[in-house]
N, CA and C of each residue as an Amber inpcrd file, in Angstrom:
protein
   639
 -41.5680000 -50.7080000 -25.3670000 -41.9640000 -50.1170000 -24.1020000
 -41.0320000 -50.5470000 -22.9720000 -40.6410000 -52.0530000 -23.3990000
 -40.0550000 -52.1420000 -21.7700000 -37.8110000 -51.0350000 -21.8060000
 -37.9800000 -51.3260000 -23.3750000 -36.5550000 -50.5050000 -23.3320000
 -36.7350000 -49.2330000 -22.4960000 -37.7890000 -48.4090000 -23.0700000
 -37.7140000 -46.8470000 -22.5810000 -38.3730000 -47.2330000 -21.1010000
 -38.9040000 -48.0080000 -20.6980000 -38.9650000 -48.3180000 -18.9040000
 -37.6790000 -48.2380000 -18.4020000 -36.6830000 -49.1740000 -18.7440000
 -35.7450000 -49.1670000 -18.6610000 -34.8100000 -47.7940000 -18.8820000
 -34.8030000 -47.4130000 -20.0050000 -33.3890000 -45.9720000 -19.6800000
 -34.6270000 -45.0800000 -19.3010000 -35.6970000 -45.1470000 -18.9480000
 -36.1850000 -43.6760000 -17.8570000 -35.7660000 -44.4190000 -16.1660000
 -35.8450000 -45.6020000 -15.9560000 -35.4270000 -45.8470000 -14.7260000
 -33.9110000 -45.5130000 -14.5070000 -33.4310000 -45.9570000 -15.4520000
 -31.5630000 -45.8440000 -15.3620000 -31.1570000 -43.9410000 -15.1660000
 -32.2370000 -43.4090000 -16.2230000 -31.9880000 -42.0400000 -15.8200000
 -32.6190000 -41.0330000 -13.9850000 -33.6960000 -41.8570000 -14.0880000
 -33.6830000 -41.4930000 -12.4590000 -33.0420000 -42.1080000 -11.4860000
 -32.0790000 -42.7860000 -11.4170000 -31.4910000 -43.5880000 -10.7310000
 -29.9810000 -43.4630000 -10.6910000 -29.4710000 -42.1440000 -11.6830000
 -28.5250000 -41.6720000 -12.3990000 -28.0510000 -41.1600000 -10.7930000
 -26.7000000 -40.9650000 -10.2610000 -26.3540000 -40.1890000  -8.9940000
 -26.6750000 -38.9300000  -9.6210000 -27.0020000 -38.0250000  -8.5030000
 -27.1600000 -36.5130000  -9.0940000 -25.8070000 -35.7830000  -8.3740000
 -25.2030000 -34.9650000  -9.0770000 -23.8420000 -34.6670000  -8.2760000
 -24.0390000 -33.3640000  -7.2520000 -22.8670000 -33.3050000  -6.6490000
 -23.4520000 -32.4960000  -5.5640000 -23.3490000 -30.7370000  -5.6870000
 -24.3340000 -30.2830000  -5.2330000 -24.6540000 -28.8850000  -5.8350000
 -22.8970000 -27.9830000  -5.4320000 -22.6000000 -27.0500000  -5.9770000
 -21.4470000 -26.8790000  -6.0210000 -20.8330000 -25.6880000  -4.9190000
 -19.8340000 -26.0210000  -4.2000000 -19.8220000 -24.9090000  -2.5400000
 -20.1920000 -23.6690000  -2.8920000 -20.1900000 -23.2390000  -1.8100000
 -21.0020000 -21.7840000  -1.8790000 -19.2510000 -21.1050000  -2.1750000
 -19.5130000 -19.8450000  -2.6150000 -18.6630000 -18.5460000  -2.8110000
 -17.6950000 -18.3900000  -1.7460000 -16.5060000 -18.2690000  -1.4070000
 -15.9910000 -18.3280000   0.2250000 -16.1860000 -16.5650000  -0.2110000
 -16.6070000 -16.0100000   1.0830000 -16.6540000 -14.8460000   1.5770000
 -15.5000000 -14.1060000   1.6220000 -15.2690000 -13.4120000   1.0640000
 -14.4910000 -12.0200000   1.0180000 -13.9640000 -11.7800000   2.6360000
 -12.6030000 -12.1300000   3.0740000 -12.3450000 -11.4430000   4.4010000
 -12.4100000  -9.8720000   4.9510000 -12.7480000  -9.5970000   5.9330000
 -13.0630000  -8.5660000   6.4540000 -12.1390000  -7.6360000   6.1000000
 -11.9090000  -6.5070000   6.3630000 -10.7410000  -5.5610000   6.4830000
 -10.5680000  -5.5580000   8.0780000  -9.1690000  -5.5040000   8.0840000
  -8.4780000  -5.2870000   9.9600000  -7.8870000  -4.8530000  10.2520000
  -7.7920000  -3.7940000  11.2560000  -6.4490000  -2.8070000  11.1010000
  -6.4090000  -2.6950000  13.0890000  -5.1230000  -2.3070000  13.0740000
  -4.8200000  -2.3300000  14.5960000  -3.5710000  -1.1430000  15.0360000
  -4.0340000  -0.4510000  15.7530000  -2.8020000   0.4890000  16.0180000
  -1.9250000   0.3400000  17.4060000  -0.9480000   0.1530000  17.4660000
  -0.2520000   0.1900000  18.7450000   0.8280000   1.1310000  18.9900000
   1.9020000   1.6370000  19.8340000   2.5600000   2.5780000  20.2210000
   3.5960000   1.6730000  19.6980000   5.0360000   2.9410000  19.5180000
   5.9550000   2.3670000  18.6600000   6.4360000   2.9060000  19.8970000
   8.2570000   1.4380000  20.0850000   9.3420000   1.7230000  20.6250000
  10.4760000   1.7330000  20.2330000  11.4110000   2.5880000  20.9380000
  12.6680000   3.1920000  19.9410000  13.5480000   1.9910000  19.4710000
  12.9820000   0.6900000  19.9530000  13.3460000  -0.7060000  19.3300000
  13.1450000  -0.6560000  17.9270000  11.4220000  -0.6810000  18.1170000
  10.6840000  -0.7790000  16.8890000  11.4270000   0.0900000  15.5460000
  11.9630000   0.9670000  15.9870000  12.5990000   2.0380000  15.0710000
  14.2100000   2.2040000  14.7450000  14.4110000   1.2040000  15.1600000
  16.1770000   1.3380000  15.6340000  16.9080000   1.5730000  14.0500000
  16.6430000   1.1830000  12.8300000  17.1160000   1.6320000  12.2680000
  16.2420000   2.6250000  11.3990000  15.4870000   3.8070000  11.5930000
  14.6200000   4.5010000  10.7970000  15.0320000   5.5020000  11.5550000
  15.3120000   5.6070000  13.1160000  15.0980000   6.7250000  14.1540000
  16.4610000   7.1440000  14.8800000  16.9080000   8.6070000  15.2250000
  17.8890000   8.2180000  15.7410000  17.9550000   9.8130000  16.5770000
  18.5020000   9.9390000  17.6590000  18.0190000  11.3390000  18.6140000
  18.4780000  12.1690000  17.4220000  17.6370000  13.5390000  17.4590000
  17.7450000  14.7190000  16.4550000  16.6540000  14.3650000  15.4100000
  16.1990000  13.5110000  15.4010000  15.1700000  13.6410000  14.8020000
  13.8900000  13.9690000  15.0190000  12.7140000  14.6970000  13.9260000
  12.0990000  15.8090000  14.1810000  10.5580000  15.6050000  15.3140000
  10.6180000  14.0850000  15.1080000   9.5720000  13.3710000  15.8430000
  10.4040000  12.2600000  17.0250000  10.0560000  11.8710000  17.6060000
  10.2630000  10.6050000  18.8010000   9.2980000   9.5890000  18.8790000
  10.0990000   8.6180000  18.7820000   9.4380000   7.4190000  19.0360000
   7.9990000   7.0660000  19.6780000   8.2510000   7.9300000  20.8210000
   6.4280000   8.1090000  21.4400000   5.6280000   8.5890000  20.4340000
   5.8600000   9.4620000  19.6990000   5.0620000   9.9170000  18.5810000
   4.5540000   9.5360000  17.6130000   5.4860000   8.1080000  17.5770000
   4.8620000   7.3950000  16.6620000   3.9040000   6.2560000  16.9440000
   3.4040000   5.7370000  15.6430000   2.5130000   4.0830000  15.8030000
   2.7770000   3.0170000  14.5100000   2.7360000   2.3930000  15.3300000
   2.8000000   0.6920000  14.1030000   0.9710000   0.4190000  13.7780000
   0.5490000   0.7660000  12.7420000  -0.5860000   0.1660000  11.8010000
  -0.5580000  -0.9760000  11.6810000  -1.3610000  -1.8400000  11.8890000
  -1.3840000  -2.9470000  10.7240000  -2.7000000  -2.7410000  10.2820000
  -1.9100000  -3.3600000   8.8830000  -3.5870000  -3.2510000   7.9450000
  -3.4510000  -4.7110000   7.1840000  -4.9680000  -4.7690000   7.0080000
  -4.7530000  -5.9670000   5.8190000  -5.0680000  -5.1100000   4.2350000
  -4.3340000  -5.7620000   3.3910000  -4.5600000  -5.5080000   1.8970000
  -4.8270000  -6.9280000   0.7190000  -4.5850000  -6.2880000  -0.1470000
  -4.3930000  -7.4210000  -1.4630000  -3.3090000  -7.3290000  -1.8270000
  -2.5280000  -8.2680000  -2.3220000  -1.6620000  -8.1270000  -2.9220000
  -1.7690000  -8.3910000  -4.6850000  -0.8170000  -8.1590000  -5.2540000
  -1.0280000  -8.4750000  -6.6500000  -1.5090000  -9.8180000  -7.3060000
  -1.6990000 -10.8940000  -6.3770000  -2.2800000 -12.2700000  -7.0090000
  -3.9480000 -12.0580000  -6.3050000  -4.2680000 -11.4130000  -6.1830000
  -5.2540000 -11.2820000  -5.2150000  -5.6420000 -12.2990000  -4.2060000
  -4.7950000 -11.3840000  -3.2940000  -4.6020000 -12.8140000  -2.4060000
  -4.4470000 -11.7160000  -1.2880000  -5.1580000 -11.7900000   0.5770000
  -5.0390000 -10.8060000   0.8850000  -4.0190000 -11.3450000   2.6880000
  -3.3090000 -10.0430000   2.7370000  -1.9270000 -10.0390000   3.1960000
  -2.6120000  -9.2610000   4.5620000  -1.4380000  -9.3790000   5.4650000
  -1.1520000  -8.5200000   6.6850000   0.0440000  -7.4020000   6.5380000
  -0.1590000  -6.3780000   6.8670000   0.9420000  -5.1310000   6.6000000
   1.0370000  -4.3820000   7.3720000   2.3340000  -3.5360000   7.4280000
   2.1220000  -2.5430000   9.1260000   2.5940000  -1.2490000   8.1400000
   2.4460000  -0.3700000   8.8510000   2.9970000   1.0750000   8.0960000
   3.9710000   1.9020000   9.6260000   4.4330000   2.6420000   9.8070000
   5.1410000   3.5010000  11.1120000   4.3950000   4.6810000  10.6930000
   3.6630000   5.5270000  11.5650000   3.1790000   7.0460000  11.2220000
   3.0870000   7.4450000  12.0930000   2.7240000   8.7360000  12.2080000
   3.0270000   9.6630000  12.9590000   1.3370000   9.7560000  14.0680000
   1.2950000   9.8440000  15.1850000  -0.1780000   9.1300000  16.1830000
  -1.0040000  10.2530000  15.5950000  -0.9240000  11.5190000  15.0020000
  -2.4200000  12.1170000  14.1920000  -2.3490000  12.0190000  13.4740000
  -2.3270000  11.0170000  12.6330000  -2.9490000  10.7290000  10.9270000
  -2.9160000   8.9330000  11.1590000  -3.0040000   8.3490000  12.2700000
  -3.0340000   6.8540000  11.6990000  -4.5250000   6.4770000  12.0500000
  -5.0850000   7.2660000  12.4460000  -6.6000000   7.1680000  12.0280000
  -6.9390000   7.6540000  10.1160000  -6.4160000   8.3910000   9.9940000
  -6.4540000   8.5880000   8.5400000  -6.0470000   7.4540000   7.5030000
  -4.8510000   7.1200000   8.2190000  -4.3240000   6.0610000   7.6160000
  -5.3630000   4.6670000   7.4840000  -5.9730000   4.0930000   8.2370000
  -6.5600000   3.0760000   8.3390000  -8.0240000   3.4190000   7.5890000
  -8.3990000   4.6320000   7.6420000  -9.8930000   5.2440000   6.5410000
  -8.8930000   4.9850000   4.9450000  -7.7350000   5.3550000   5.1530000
  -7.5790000   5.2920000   3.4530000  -7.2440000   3.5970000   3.1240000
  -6.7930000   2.6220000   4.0310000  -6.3320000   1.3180000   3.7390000
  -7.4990000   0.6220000   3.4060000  -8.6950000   1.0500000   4.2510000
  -9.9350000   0.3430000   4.5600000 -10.4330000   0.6680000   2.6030000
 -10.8320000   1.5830000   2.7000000 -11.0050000   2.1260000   1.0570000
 -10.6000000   1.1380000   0.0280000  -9.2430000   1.6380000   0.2950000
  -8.3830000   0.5190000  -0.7460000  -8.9260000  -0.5000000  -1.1490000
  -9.1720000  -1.9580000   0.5590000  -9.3470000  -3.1230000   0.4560000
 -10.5740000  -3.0150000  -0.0710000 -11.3700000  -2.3540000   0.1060000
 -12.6590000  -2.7440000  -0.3870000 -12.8090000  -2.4980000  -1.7760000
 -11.7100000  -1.5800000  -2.6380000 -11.9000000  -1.4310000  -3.9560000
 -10.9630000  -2.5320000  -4.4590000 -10.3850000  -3.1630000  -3.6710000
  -9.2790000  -4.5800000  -3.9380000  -7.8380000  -3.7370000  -4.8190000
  -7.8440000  -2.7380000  -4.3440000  -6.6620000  -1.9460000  -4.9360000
  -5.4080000  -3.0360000  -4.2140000  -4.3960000  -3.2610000  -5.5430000
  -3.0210000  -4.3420000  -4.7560000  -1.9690000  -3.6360000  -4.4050000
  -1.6600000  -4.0950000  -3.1970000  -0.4940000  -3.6060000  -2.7580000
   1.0210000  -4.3680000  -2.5250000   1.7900000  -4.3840000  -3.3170000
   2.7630000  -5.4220000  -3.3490000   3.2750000  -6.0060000  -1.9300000
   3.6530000  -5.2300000  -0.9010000   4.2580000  -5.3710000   0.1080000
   4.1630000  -4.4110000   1.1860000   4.1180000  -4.0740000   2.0990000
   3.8660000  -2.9850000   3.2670000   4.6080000  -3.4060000   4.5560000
   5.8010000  -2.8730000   4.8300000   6.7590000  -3.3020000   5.9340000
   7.1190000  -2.1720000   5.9130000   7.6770000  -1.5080000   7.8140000
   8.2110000  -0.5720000   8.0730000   9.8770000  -0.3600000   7.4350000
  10.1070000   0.2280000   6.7480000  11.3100000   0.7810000   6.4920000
  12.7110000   0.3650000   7.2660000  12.5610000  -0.1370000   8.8720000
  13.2680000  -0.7620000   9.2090000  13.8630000  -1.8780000   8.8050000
  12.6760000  -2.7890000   8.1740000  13.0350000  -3.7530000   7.7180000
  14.4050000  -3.9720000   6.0990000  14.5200000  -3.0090000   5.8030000
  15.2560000  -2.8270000   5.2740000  16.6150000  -1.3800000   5.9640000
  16.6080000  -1.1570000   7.1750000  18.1210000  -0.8670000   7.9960000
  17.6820000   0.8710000   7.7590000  16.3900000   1.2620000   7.4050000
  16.1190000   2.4120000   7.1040000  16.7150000   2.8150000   5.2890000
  16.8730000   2.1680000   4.6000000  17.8060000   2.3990000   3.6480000
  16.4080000   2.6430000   2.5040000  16.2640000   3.7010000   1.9140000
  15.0830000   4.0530000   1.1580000  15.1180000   3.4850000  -0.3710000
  16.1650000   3.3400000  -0.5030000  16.5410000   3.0870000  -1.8370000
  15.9530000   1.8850000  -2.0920000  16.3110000   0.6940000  -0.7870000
  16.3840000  -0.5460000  -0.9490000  15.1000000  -0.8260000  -0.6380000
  14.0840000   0.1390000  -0.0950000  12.6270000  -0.3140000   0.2950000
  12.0050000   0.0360000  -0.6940000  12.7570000   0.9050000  -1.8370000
  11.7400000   1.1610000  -3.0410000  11.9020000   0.1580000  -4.0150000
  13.0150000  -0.2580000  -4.2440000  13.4470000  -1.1210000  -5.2660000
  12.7360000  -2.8780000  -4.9760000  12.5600000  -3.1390000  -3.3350000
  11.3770000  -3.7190000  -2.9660000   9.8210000  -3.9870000  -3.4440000
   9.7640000  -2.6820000  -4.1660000   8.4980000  -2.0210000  -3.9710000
   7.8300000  -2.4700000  -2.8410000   8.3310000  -1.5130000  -2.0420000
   7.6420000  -1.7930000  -0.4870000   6.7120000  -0.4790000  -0.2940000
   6.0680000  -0.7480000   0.2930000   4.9700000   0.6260000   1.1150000
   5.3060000   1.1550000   1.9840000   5.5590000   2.3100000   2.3690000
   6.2460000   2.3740000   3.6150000   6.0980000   4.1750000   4.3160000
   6.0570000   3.9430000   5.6080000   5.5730000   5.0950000   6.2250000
   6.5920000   6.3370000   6.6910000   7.1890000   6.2650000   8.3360000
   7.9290000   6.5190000   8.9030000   9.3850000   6.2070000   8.2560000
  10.1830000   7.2800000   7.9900000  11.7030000   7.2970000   7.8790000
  12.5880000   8.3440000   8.2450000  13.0590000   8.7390000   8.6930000
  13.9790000  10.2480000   9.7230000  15.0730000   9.9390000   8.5890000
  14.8020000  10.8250000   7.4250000  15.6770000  10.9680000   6.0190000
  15.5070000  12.2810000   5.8230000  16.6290000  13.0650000   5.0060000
  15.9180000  14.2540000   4.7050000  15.2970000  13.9310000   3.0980000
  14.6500000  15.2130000   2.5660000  14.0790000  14.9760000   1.3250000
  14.9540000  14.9250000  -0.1170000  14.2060000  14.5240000  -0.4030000
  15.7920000  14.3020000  -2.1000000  14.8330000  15.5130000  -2.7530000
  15.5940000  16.8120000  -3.0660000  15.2020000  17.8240000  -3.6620000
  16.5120000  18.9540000  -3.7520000  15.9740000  19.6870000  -4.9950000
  16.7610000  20.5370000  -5.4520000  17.0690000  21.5120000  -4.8970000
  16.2590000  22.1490000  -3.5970000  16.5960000  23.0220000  -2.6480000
  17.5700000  22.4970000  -1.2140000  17.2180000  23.9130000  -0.4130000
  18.1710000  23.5530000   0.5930000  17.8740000  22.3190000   1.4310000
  18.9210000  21.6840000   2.1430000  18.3980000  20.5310000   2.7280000
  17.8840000  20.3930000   4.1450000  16.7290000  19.7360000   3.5760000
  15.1120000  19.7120000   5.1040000  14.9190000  18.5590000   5.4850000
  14.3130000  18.2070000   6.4050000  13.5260000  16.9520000   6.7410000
  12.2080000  16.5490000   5.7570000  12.3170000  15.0800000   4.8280000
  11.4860000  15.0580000   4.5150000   9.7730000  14.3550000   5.4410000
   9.1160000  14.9450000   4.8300000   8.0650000  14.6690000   5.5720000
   7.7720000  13.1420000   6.1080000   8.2340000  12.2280000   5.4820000
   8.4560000  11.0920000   6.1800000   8.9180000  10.8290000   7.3340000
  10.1550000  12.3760000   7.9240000  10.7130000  11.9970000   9.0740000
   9.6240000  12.2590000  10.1570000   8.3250000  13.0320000   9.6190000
   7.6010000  13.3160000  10.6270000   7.0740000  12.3480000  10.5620000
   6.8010000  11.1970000   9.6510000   5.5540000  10.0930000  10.1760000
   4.3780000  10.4490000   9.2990000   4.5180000  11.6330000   8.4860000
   3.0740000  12.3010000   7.9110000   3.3140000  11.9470000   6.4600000
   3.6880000  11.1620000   5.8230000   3.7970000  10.7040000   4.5900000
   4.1490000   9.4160000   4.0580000   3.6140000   8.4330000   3.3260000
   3.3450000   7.1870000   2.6710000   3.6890000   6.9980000   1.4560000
   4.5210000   6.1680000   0.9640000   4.7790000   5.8560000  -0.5480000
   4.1340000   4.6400000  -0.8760000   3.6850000   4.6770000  -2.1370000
   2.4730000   3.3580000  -2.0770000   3.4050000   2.6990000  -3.5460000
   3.5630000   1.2810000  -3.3830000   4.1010000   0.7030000  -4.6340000
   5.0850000   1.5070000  -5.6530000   6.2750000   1.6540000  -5.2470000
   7.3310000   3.0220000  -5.9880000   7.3940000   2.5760000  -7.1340000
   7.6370000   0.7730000  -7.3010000   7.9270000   0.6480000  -8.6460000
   7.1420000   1.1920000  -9.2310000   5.5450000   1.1000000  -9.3450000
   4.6980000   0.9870000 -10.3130000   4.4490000   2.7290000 -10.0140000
   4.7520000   3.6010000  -9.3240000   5.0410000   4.5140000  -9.2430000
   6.1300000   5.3800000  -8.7940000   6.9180000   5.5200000  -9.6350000
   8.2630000   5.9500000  -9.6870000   8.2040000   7.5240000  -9.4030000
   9.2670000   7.8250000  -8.4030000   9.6020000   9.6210000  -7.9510000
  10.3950000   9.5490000  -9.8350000  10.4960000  10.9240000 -10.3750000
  11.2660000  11.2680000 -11.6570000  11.9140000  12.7640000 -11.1150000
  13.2580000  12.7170000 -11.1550000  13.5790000  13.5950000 -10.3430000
  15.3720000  13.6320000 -10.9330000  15.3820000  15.2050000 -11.2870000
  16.9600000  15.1390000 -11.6350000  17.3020000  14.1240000 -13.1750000
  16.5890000  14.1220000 -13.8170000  16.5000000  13.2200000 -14.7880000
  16.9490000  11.6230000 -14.8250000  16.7040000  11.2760000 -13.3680000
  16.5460000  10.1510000 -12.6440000  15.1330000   9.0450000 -12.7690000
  14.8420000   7.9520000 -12.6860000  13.6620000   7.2560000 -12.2600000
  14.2770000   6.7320000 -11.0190000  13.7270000   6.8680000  -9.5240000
  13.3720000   6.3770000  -8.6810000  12.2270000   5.2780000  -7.9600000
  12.4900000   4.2280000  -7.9350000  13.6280000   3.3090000  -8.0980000
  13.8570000   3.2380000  -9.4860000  14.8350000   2.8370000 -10.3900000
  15.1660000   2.0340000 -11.4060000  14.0090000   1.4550000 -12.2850000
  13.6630000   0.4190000 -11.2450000  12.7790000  -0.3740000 -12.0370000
  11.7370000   0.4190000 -12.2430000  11.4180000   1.4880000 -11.8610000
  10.1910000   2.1290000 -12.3480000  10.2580000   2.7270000 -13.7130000
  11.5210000   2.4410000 -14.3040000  11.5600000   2.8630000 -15.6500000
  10.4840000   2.3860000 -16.6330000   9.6860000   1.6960000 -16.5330000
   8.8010000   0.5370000 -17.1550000   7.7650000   1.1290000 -16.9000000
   7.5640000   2.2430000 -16.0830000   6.0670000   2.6060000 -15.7220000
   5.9800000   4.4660000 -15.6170000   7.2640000   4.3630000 -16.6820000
   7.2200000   6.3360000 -16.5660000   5.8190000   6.9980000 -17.2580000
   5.8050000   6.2680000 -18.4480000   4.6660000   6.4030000 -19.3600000
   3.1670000   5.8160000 -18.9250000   2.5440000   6.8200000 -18.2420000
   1.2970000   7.1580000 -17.0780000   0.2370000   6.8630000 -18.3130000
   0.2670000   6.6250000 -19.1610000  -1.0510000   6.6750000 -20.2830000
  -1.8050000   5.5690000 -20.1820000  -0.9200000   4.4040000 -20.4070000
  -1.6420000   2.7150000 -19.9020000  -2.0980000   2.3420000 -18.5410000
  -3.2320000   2.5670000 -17.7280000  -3.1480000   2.1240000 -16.4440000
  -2.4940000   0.2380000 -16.2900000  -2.0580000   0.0920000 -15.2370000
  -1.7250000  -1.3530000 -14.6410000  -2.1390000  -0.9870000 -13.1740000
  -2.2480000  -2.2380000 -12.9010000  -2.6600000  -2.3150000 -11.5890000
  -1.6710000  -1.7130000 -10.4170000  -1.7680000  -1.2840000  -9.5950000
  -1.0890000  -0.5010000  -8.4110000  -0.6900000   0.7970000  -8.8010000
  -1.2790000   1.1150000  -9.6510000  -0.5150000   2.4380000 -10.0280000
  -1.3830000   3.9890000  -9.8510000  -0.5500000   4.6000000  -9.6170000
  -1.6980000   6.0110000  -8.8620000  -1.7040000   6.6860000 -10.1280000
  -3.2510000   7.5390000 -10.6120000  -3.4300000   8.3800000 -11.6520000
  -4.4680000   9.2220000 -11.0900000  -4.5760000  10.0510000 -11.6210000
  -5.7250000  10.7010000 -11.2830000  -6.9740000  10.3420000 -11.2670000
  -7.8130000  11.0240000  -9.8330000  -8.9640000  10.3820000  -9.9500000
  -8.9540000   8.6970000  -9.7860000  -7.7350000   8.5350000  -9.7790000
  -7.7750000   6.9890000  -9.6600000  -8.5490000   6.4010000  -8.0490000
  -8.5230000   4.8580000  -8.0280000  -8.8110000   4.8840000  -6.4530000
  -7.7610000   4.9500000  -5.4530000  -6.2450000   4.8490000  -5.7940000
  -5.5570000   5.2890000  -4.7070000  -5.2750000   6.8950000  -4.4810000
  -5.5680000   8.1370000  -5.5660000  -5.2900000   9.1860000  -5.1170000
  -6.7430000   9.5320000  -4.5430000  -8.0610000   9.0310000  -4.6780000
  -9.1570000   9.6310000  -4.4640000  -9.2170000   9.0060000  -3.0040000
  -8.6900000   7.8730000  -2.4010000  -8.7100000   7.4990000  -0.9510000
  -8.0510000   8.7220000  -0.5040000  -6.8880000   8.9690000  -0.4180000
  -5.8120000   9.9560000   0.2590000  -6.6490000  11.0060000   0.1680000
  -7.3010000  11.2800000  -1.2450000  -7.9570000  13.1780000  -1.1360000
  -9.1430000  13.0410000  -0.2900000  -9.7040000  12.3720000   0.3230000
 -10.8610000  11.8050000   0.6770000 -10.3750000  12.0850000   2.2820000
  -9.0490000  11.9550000   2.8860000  -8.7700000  12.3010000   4.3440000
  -7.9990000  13.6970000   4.1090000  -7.9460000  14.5640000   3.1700000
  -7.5620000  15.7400000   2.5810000  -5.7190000  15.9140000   2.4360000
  -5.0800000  14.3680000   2.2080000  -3.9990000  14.1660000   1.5950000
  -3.5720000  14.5280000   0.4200000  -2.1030000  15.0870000   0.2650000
  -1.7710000  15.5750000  -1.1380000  -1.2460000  14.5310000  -2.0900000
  -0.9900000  14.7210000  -3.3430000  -0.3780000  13.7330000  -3.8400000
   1.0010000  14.1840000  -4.7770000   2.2660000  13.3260000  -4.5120000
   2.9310000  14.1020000  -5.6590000   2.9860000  13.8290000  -6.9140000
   1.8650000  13.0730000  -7.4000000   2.3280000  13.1200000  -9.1510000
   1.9220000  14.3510000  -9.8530000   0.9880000  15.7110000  -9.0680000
   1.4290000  16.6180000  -9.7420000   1.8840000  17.3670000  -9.4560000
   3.4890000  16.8140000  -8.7450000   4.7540000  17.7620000  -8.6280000
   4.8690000  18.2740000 -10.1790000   6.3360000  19.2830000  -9.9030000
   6.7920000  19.4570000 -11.0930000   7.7740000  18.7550000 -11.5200000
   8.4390000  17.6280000 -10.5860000   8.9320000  16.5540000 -10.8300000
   8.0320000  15.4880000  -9.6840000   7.4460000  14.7310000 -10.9290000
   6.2590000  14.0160000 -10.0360000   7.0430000  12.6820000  -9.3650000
   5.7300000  12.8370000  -8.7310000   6.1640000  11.7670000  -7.1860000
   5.2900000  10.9310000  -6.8220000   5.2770000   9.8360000  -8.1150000
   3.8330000   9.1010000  -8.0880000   3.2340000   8.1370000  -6.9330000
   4.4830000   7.9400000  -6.0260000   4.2200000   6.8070000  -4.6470000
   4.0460000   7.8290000  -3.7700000   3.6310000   9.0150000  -3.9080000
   4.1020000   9.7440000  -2.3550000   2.6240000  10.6310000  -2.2000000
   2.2750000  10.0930000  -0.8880000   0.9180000  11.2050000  -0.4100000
   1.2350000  11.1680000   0.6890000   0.7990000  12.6620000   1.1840000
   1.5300000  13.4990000   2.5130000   0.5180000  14.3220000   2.6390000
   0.4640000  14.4350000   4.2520000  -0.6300000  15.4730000   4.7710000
   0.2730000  16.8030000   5.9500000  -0.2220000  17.9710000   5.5140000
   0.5380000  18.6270000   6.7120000  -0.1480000  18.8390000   8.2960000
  -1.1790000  17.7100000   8.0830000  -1.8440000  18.1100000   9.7750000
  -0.9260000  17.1730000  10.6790000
């Protein structure tokens, strides 16, 4: 008797450890729009192009990125659709869709090539369009079109992959993360503010959703 007195005292007397932290809370979504200056644009913008600087806005949004880990990002668009813009980012974050990177196109000297091969996100660019017809302004120069993660969605064009590295992700059958499919949650945000998408071009254009309002 006196043993089991003993290990029932030793067991109530045992430290009890401490109950374990709570869950940290999921950060908010935040987005902020301000007026763009022909600073802000110095290498994306240049006179003759189809929009002006007043016309445009700097977004910021927050996202996820691929470690899930969540980031600050700006986009350049055109001032009627960056209310659209921030309904489709908001979407996103809350479905934790990742977004590798999101910097205005400037940040790379306006050079498209080098913001895809980035896989950057990116809004505003006064480029014309890479297409087999005559040559136009692509809708980017208006501010009214977004490429979301190029690598993981590559333009296929001219029997080209755009960027390069998207060679790894031509074959649409396996989903991975960041990647637009149908019905997926990044084309169903965009159709949701009545945005198009190009992966069902006839040479698809899996980073690219564009609105003509």
């Amino acid at each position: 008797m006196a043993l089991l007195s003993v290990l029932a005292l030793s067991a109530c007397t045992r430290p009890v450890p401490p109950p374990a932290p709570p869950s940290p809370t999921p950060p908010a979504f935040a987005s902020e729009i301000r007026p763009v200056t022909e600073a802000d644009v110095a290498g994306s913008w240049r006179p003759g192009c189809p929009v002006g600087p007043d016309r445009l806005r700097l977004v910021r949004l927050t996202h996820w990125d691929f470690a899930g880990q969540p980031r600050t990002g700006a986009l350049v668009v055109h001032e009627a659709v960056a209310a659209d813009v921030v309904t489709v980012f908001d979407a996103l974050f809350r479905q934790r869709f990742p977004i590798r990177q999101m910097r205005p196109v400037d940040v790379y000297g306006g050079d498209d090539a080098a913001s895809m091969a980035a896989d950057n996100t990116s809004g505003f660019n006064c480029r014309r369009a890479v297409t087999e017809g005559a040559a136009s302004w692509s809708t980017h120069a208006y501010g009214r079109a977004i490429d979301v993660n190029p690598v993981e969605n590559p333009y296929l064009f001219g029997g080209r992959v755009l960027p390069p590295a998207g060679a790894a992700y031509v074959d649409r059958g396996a989903y991975r993360p960041g990647m637009a499919v149908p019905d997926g949650v990044l084309v169903r945000a965009f159709a949701a503010v009545g945005w198009s998408w190009g992966g069902v071009w006839s040479n698809p254009d899996y980073q690219h959703f564009t609105t003509g309002r």
